[in-house]
C-alpha positions in Angstrom: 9.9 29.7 -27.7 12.8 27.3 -28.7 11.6 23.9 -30.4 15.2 21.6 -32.0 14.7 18.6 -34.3 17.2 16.3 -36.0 15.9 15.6 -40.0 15.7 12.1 -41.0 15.7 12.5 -44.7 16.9 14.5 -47.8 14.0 17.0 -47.7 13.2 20.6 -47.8 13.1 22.0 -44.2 9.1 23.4 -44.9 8.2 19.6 -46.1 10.1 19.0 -42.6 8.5 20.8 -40.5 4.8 20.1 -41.8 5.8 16.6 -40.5 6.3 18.2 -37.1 3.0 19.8 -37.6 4.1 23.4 -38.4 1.7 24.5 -40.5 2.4 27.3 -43.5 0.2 29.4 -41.2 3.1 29.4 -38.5 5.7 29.4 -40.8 4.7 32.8 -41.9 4.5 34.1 -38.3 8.1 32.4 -37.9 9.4 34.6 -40.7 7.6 38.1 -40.3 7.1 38.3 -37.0 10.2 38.2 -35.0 10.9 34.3 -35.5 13.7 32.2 -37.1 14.6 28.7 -38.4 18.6 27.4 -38.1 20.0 24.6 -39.3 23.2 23.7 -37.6 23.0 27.0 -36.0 23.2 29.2 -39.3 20.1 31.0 -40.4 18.6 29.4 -43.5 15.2 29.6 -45.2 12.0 27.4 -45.6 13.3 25.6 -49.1 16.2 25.2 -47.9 17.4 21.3 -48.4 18.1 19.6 -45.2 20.8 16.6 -45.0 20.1 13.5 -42.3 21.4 14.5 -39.2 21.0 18.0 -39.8 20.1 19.7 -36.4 16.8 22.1 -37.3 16.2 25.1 -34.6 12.9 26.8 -34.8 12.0 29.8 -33.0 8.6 30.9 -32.7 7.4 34.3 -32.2 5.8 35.1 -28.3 2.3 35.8 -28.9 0.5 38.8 -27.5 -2.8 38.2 -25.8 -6.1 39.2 -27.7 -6.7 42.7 -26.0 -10.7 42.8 -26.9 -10.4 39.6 -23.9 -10.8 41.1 -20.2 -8.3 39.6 -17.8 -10.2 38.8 -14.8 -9.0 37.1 -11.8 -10.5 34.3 -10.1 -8.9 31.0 -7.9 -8.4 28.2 -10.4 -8.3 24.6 -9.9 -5.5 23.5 -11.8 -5.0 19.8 -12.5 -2.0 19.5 -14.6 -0.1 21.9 -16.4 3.4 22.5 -18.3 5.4 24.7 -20.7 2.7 23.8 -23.4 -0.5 22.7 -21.8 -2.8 23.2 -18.9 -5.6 21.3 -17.5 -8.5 23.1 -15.3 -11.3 22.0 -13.6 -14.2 23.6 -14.1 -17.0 24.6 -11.9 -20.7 24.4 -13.1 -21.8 27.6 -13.9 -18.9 29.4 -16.0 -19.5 29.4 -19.9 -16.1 29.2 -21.5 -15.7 31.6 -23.5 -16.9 35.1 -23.9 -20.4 35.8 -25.3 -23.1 38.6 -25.4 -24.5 36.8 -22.2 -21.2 36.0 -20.6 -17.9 37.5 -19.1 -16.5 36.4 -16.6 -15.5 33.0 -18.0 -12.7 30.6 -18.4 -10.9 32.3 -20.9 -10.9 35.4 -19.1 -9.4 33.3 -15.8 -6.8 32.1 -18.1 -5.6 35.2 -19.3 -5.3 36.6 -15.9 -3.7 33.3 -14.9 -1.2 34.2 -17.5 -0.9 37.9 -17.1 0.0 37.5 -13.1 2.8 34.7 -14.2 4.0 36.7 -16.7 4.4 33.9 -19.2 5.5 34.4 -22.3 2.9 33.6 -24.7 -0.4 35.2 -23.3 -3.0 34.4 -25.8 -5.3 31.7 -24.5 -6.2 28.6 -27.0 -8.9 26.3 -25.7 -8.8 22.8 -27.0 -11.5 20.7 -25.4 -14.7 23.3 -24.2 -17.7 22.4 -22.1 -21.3 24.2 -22.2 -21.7 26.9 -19.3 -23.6 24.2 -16.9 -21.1 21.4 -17.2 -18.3 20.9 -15.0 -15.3 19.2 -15.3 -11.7 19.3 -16.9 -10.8 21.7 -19.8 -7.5 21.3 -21.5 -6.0 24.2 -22.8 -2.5 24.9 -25.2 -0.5 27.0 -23.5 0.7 28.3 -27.4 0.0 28.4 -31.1 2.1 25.5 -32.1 0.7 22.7 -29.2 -2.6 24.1 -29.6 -1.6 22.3 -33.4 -0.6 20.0 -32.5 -3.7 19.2 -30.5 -5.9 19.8 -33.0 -4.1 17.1 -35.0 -5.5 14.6 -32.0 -9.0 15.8 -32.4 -9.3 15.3 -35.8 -7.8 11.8 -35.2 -10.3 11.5 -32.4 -7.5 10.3 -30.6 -8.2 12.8 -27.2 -10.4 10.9 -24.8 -13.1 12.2 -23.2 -15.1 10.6 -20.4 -18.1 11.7 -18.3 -20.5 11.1 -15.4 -24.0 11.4 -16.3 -27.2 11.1 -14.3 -30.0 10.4 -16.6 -33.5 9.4 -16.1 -35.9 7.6 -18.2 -39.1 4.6 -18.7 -38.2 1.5 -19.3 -34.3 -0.2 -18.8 -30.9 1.0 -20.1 -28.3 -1.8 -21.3 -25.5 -2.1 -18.9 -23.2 -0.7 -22.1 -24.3 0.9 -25.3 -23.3 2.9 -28.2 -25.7 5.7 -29.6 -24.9 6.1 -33.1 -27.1 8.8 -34.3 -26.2 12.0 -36.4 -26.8 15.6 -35.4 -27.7 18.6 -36.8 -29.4 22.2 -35.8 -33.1 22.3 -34.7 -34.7 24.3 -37.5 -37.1 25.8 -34.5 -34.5 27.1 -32.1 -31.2 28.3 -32.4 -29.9 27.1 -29.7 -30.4 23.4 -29.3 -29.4 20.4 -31.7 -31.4 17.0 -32.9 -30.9 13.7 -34.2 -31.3 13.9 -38.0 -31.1 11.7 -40.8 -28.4 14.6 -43.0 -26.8 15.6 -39.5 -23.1 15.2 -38.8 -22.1 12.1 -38.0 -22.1 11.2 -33.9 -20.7 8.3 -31.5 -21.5 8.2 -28.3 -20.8 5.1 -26.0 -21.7 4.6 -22.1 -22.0 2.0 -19.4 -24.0 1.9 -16.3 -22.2 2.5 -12.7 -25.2 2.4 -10.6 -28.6 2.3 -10.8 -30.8 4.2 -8.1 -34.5 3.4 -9.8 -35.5 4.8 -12.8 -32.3 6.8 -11.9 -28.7 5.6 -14.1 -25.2 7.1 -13.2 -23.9 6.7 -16.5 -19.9 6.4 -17.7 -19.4 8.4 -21.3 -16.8 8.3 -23.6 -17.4 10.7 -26.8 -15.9 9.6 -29.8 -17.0 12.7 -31.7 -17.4 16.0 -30.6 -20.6 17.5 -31.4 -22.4 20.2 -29.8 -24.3 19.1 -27.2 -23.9 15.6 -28.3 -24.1 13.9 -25.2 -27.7 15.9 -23.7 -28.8 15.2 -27.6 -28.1 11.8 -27.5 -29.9 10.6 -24.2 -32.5 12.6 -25.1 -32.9 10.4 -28.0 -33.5 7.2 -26.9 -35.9 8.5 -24.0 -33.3 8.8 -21.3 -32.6 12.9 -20.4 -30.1 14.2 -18.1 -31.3 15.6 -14.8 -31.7 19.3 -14.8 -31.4 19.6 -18.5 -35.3 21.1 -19.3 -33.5 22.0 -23.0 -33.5 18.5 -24.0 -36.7 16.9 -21.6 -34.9 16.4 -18.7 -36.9 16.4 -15.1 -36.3 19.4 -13.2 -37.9 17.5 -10.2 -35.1 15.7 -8.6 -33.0 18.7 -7.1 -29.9 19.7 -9.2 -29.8 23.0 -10.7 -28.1 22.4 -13.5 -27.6 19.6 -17.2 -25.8 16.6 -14.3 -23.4 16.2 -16.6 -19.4 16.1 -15.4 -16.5 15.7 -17.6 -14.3 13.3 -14.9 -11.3 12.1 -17.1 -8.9 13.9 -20.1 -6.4 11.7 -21.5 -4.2 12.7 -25.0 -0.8 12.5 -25.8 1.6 15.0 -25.3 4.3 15.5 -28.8 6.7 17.3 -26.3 7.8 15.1 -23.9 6.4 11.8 -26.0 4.3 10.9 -23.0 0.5 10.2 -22.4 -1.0 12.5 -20.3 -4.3 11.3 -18.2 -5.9 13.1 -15.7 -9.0 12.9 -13.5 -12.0 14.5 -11.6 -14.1 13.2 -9.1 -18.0 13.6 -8.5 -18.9 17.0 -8.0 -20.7 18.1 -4.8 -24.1 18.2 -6.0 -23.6 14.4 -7.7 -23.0 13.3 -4.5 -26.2 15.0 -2.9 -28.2 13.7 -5.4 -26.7 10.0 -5.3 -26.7 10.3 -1.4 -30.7 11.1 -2.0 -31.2 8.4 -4.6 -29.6 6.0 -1.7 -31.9 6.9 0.8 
């Protein structure tokens, strides 16, 4: 894959290209694995000292898809995608990625997705997961270098995240809030997570779209990315998602599963220098259970 840049500066072309977020990791692959870097056409290498204007081609190596990774096929709901990323919606359900207890997951879609296009780059790099029983958009890099460049925007927790909730709990919840609470491992499970005073650090912030009761259809932006952050954080302050028995949440209402659906993905895609925002509306089973609420 073909990526061209014009330098701005007197500078080495590796300094250069860190600032395009090619790491020394992807340089090496670049250099022993099939790849190249030309500067006004002519093959030069990684110190080489680049003049302003100087037109810098880089091409990257096509990567092989991880064979210990089953392909297997399955109808995919695809919300947006490009030459450098792809956006799914995921059904409740389908862990995403492979585990001792799982399979057939979204990974494994992806690669077949890939395989029967016959793109060139076949290994699959998830950016933005979501636990087996949540459903809602995934955003994948379709390659090494956006998947990068993606990771840039997490750490800059510049990706935005949004999700519906239904939560139940005594008492009343603010219209808006933030929960500001660290997280860490349960010492007694090792599965689930807590609040805890040397956890990680952990924003959370909501507001109320309807109330059905003692019944809230919560809004969710995360502003961290924790593992079960949001289930963690409810829990918390006494106000559990439906179906979510891991974290105290009532089994009594009628969903199956944590009512937790990741509805809107917005980050900015380097490639074409455009903001990329997509959306998901309420799942079936929301709408059963808000429909039921109603009545």
């Amino acid at each position: 894959m073909r990526f061209e840049f014009v330098a701005d500066e007197h500078i080495k072309v590796k300094t250069f290209l860190k600032k395009q977020e090619i790491s020394k990791g992807l340089l090496a692959k670049i250099k022993f694995q099939g790849g190249s870097i030309l500067v006004n056409n002519q093959p030069q290498n990684a110190v080489y000292l680049l003049d302003v204007g100087d037109r810098v081609t880089v091409d990257i190596p096509a990567e092989r898809g991880f064979e210990s990774l089953q392909a297997v096929r399955r109808d995919l709901s695809v919300v947006y995608e490009d030459q450098h990323f792809l956006i799914l919606d995921k059904p409740a359900g389908v862990a995403s990625i492979p585990s001792v207890n799982h399979s057939n997951t979204m990974a494994n879609f992806v690669k077949a997705y890939y395989i029967d296009r016959e793109y060139e780059n076949q290994r699959v790099h998830i950016a933005t997961r979501l636990d087996k029983d949540t459903s809602g958009l995934m955003l994948f890099a379709k390659h090494g270098y956006a998947h990068a460049r993606l990771d840039q925007q997490l750490q800059k927790k510049v990706i935005e995240k949004r999700y519906y909730a239904l939560v139940k709990g005594e008492g009343d919840l603010e219209e808006r809030g933030e929960i500001i609470a660290p997280i860490g491992r349960n010492p007694e499970s090792i599965i689930t997570r807590r609040v805890v005073k040397d956890g990680k650090y952990a924003h959370t912030s909501y507001r109320v779209v309807e109330r059905f009761g003692d019944v809230y259809l919560l809004d969710i932006r995360l502003h961290t990315g924790r593992t079960h952050q949001i289930r963690v954080h409810f829990s918390h302050i006494g106000f559990p998602l439906l179906g979510d028995d891991l974290y105290g949440g009532s089994l009594q209402e009628g969903i199956a599963r944590q009512a937790l659906h990741c509805h809107s993905l917005k980050f900015y895609n380097a490639f074409s220098g455009r903001e990329i925002e997509r959306g998901s509306p309420l799942p079936e089973d929301f709408k059963r259970m808000i429909e039921k609420f109603k009545n």
